[in-house]
C-alpha positions as CSV (number, residue, x, y, z in Angstrom):
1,X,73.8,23.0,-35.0
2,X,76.1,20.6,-32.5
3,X,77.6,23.9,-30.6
4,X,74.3,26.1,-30.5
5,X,75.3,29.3,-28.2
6,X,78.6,27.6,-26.6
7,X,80.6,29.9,-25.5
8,X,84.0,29.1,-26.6
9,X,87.8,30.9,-25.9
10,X,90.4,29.7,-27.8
11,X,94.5,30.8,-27.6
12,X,96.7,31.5,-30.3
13,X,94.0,31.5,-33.5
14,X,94.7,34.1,-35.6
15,X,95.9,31.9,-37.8
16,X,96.7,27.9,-38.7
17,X,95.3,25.3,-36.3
18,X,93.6,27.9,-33.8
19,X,92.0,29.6,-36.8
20,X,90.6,26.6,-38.2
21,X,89.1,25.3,-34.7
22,X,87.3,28.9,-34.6
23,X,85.9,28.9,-37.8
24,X,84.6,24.9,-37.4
25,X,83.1,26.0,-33.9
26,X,81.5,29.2,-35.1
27,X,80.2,27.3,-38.1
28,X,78.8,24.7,-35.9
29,X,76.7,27.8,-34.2
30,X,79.3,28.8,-31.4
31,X,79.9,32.1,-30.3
32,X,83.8,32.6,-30.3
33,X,86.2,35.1,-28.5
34,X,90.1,34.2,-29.6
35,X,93.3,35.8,-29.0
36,X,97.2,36.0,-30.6
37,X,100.2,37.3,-29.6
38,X,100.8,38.8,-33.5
39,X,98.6,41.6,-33.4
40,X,99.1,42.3,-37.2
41,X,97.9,38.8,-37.6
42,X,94.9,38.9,-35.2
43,X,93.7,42.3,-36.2
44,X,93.5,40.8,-40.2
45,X,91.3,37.6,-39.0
46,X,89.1,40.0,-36.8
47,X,88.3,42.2,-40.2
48,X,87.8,39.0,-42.4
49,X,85.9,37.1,-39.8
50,X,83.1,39.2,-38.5
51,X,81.8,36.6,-36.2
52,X,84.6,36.4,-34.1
53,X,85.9,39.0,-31.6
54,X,89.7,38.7,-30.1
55,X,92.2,40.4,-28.4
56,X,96.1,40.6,-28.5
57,X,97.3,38.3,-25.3
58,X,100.8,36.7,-24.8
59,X,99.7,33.7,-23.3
60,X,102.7,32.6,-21.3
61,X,102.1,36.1,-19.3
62,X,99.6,35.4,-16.5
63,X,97.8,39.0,-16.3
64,X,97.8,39.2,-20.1
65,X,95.6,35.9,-19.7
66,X,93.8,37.2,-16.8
67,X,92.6,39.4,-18.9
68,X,92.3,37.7,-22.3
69,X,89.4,35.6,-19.2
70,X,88.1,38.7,-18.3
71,X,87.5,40.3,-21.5
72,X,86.7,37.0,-22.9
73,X,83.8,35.8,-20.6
74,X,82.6,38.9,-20.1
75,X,82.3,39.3,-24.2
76,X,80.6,35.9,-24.3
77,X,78.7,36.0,-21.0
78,X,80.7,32.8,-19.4
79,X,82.5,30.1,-21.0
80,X,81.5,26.6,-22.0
81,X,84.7,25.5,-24.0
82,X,88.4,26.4,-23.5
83,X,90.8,25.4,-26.2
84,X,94.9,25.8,-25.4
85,X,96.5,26.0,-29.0
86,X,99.2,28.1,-28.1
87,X,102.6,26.7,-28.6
88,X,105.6,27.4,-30.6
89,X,108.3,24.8,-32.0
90,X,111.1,26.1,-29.7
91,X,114.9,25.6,-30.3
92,X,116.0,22.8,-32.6
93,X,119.4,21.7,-31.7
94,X,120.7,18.9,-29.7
95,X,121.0,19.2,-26.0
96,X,124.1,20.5,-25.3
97,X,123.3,23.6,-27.5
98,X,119.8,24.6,-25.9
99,X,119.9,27.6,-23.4
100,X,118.3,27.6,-20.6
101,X,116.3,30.9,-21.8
102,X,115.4,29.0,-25.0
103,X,114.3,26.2,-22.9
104,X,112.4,28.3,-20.8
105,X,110.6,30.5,-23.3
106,X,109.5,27.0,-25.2
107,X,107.9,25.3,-21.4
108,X,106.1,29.0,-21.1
109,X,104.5,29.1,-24.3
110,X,103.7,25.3,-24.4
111,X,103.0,24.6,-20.9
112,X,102.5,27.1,-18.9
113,X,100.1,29.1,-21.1
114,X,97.6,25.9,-20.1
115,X,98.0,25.7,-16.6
116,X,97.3,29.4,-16.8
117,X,94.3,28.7,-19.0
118,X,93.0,26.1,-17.0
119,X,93.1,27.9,-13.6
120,X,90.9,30.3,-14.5
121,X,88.6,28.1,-16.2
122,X,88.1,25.3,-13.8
123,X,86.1,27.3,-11.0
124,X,84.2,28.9,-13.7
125,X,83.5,25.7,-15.7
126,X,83.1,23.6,-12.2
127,X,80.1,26.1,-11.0
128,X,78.4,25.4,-13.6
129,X,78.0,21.3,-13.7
130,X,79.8,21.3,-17.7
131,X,81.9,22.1,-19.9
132,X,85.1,21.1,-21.6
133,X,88.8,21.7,-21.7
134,X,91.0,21.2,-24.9
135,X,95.0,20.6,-24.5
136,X,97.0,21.1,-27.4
137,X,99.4,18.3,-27.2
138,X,101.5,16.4,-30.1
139,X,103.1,13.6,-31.8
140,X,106.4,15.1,-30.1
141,X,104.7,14.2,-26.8
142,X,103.9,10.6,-27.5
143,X,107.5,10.0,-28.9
144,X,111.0,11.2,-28.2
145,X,112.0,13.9,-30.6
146,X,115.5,14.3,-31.4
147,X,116.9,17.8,-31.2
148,X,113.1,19.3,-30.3
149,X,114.0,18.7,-25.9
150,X,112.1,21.5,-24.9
151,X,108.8,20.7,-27.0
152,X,108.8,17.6,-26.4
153,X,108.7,17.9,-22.8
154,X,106.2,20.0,-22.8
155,X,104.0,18.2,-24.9
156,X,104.7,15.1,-22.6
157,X,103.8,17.0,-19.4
158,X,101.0,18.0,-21.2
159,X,99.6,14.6,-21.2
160,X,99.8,14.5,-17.4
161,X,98.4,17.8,-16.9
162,X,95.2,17.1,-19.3
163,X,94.9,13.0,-16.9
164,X,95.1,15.3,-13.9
165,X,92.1,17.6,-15.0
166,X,90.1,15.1,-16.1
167,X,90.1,13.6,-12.6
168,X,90.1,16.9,-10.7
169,X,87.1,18.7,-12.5
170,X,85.3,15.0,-14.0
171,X,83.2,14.9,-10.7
172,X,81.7,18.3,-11.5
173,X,80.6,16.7,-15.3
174,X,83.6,19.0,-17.0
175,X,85.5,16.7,-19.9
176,X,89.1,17.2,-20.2
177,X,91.2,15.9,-23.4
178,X,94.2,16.8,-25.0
179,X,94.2,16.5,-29.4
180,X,97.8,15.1,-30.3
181,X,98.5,16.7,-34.2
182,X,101.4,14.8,-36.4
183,X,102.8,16.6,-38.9
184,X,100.6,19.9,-39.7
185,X,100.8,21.0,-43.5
186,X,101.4,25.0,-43.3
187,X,104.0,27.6,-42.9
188,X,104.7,26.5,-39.1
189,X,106.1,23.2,-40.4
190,X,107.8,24.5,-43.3
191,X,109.7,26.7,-40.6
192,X,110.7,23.4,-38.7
193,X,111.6,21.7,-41.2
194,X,113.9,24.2,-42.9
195,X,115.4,24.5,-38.7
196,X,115.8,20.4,-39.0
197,X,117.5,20.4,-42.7
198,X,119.8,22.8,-41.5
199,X,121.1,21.4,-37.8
200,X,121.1,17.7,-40.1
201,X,122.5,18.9,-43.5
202,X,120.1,17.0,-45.1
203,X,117.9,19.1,-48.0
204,X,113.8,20.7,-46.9
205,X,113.0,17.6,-49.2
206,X,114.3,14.5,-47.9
207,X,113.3,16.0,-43.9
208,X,109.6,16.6,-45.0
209,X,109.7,13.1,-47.1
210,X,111.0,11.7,-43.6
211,X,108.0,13.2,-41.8
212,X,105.6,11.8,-44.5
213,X,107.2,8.6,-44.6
214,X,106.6,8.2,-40.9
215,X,102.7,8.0,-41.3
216,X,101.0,4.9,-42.1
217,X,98.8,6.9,-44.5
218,X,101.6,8.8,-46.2
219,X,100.4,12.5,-45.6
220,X,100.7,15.6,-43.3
221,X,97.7,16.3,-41.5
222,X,95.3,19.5,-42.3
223,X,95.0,21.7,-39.6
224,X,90.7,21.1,-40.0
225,X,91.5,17.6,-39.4
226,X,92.1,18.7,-35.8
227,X,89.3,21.1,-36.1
228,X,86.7,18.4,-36.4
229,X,87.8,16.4,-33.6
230,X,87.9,19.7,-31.3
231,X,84.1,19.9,-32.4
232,X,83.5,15.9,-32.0
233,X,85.2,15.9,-28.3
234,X,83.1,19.1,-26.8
235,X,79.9,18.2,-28.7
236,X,77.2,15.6,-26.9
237,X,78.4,12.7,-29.5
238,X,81.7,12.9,-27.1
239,X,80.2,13.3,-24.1
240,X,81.8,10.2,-22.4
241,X,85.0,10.8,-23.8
242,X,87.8,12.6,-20.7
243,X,91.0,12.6,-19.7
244,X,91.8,11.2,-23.2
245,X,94.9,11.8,-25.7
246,X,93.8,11.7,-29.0
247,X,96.5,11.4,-32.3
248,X,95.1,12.9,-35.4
249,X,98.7,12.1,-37.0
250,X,97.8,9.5,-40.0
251,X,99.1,6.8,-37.5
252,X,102.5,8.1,-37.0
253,X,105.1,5.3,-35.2
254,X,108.0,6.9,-35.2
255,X,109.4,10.1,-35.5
């Protein structure tokens, strides 16, 4: 197995991408420790996935992550792995129509929520000579995205946060990359789409056939799609590979 007895925390996986890294890790012989704001939602993929434990944790609060850390390590007896999925799609509206509370809540979900991460696993992964950091970036952080601001800025600043790891903690042999997902088939893109057909007037259809049509392979991404490269990246085949921004995104151009 390429992840014998790594010891692996990962943010926001109770369900979609998060849940799909967790699964691919644990299958690859990782021992797992997740957490989600929706309890409802954590508490079902804790009873259907008996090798994983979890706890409720809003990451964008910094004791809540203290102690998602503290529970977390102590469950798996240190940490190896760190992945940052959380994020949410944030307002979808042009500008001039954004709050600065929307804009806010969308940079402490996205953003913040890593740096928070990644604070309390540098020392740890730093002590011991190894390990690696994942950074959930995006598309929306390669390109400008039209009436998406707020995500899009953090997704960029993303990028510089995951380049400035790398060099801070590559000395001590700890890899830093950040995964940069297109369009993600599942109910969190069906939400943004229906948010984009409605600020545009245009119908679900024509927005997601936009989305598709943006790819050079003509299709949304899976959310294991980003699950194998998370494995590929922290397993010895990447072990060169830091400080790196990595589209799984069907060659996406444009958005």
């Amino acid at each position: 197995m390429t992840h014998a007895n790594q010891r692996v925390l990962i943010t926001a996986a109770a369900s979609g991408i998060g849940l799909a890294m967790a699964e691919a890790f644990v299958a690859a012989g990782a021992r797992v420790f997740i957490c989600d704001v929706n309890a409802a939602a954590l508490h079902a993929t804790l009873a259907t996935h008996p090798r994983l434990a979890g706890m409720v944790c809003d990451v964008s609060d910094e004791q809540q992550v203290a102690d998602f850390f503290s529970q977390g390590t102590a469950y798996l007896g240190g940490l190896d792995i760190l992945v940052s999925n959380a994020g949410v799609a944030g307002p979808t509206a042009n500008v001039e129509n954004i709050s600065l509370s929307d804009w806010r809540n969308c940079l402490a979900v996205n953003l913040d929520s890593a740096f928070l991460c990644a604070r309390l696993a540098a020392p740890l992964l730093r002590a011991q000579g190894s390990g690696s950091i994942i950074h959930m970036s995006s598309t929306g952080g390669l390109f400008g995205f039209p009436r998406r601001a707020p995500y899009a800025a953090a997704k960029w600043a993303i990028r510089g946060l995951t380049r400035t790891l790398a060099q801070e903690l590559g000395p001590a042999g700890v890899r830093v990359n950040c995964i940069c997902p297109g369009s993600v088939a599942g109910e969190r893109m069906d939400r943004v789409i229906a948010a984009e057909a409605l600020q545009t007037g245009r119908s679900e259809a024509a927005v997601r056939k936009e989305m598709t049509d943006a790819a050079s392979l003509k299709t949304f991404i899976h959310a294991e799609d980003i699950a194998q490269l998370a494995l590929f990246i922290t397993s010895c085949a990447g072990a060169r590979i830091s400080g790196q921004e990595l589209a799984v995104d069907g060659h996406t151009e444009t958005l």
